[in-house]
C-alpha positions in Angstrom: -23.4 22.5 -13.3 -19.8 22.6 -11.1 -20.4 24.3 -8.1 -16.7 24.7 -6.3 -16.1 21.2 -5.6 -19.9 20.0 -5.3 -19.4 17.9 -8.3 -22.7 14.9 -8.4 -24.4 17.0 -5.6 -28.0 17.7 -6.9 -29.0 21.4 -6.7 -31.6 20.5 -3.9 -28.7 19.2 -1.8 -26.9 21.9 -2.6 -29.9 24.6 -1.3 -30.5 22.1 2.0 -26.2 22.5 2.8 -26.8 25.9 2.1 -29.6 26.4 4.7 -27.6 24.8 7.2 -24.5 26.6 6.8 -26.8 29.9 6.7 -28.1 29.0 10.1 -25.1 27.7 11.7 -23.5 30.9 10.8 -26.7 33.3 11.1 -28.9 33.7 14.5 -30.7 30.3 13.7 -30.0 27.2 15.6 -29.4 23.5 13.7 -29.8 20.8 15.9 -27.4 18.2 13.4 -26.9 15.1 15.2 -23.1 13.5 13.6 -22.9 10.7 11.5 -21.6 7.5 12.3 -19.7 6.1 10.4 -21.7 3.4 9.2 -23.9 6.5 8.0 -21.6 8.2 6.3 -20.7 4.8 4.2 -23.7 4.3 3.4 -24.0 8.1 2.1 -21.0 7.5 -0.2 -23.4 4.6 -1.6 -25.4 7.2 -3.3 -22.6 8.9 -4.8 -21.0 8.9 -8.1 -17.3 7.1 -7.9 -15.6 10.7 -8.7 -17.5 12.5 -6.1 -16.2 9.8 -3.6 -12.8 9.9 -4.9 -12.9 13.6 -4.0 -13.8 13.5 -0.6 -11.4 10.9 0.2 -8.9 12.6 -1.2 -10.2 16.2 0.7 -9.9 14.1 4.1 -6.2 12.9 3.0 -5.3 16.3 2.4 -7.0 17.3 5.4 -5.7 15.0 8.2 -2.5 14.8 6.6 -1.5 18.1 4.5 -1.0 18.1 0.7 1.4 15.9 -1.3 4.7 16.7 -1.7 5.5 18.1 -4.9 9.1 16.2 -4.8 7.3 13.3 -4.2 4.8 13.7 -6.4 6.9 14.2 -9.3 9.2 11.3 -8.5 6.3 9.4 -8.6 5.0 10.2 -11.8 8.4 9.6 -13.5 8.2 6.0 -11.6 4.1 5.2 -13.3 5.6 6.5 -16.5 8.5 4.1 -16.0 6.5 1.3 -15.6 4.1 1.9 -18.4 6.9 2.0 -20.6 8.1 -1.4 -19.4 4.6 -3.3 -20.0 4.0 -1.4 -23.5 8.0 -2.5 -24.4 7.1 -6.3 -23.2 10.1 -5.7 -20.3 7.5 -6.9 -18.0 4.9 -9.3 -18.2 1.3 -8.1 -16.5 -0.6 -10.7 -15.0 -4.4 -11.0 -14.8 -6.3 -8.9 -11.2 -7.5 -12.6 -10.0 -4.1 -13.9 -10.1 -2.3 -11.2 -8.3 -5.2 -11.4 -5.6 -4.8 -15.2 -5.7 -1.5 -14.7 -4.6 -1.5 -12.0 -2.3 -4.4 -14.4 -0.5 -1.7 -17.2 -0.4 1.4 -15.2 1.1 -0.9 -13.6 3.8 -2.3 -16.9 4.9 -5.9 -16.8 3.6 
C-alpha cells in the first residue's frame, strides 16, 4: 500500500516513524541519537532501488531546489535526440566495460 511517499517502507516502520514524530511533536521526549553516515548507507542497503532513488532525489530537491522546468525540457528533447540517433545507426553504442575501460585510461588508473 502507497503511503505519501513511503513507498518499500513496511507498515511496522511506518507505525515506529509514526511514534516518533507523535512524541517529537506531543509532550513525549525521544532521545534519537543521528546517524552517521556510514549508518545511513548501510540503511539504504535494506532498501528497494526505487525507494533509494527517491530519497536521493528528495535530498537533491532539498539542498538544492527543484529542476528547472526550461531545463528539464531541454533535456528531454536532448535523451530523445540521442535515442533517435542509436535506433537510426547515426551513432554506434559501445559496450559499459569498454566505456569504463576508457574512462579508467584518460583519468590515469
Amino acid at each position: 500500500m502507497e503511503h505519501g511517499g513511503l513507498s518499500g517502507v513496511s507498515d511496522g516502520e511506518r507505525r515506529g516513524l509514526r511514534k516518533v514524530v507523535e512524541a517529537k511533536a506531543g509532550t513525549g521526549y525521544v532521545n534519537a541519537m543521528p546517524l552517521t553516515l556510514d549508518q545511513i548507507v548501510e540503511e539504504t542497503q535494506q532498501m528497494p532501488p526505487d525507494v533509494v532513488a527517491e530519497l536521493v532525489d528528495r535530498i537533491m530537491i532539498a539542498r538544492h531546489g527543484g529542476i528547472d522546468s526550461e531545463v528539464e525540457s531541454a533535456w528531454r528533447v536532448e535523451v530523445q535526440r540521442r535515442i533517435e540517433e542509436i535506433r537510426s545507426g547515426a551513432v554506434k553504442t559501445i559496450p559499459v566495460e569498454e566505456a569504463l575501460a576508457r574512462a579508467r585510461k584518460i583519468a590515469g588508473l
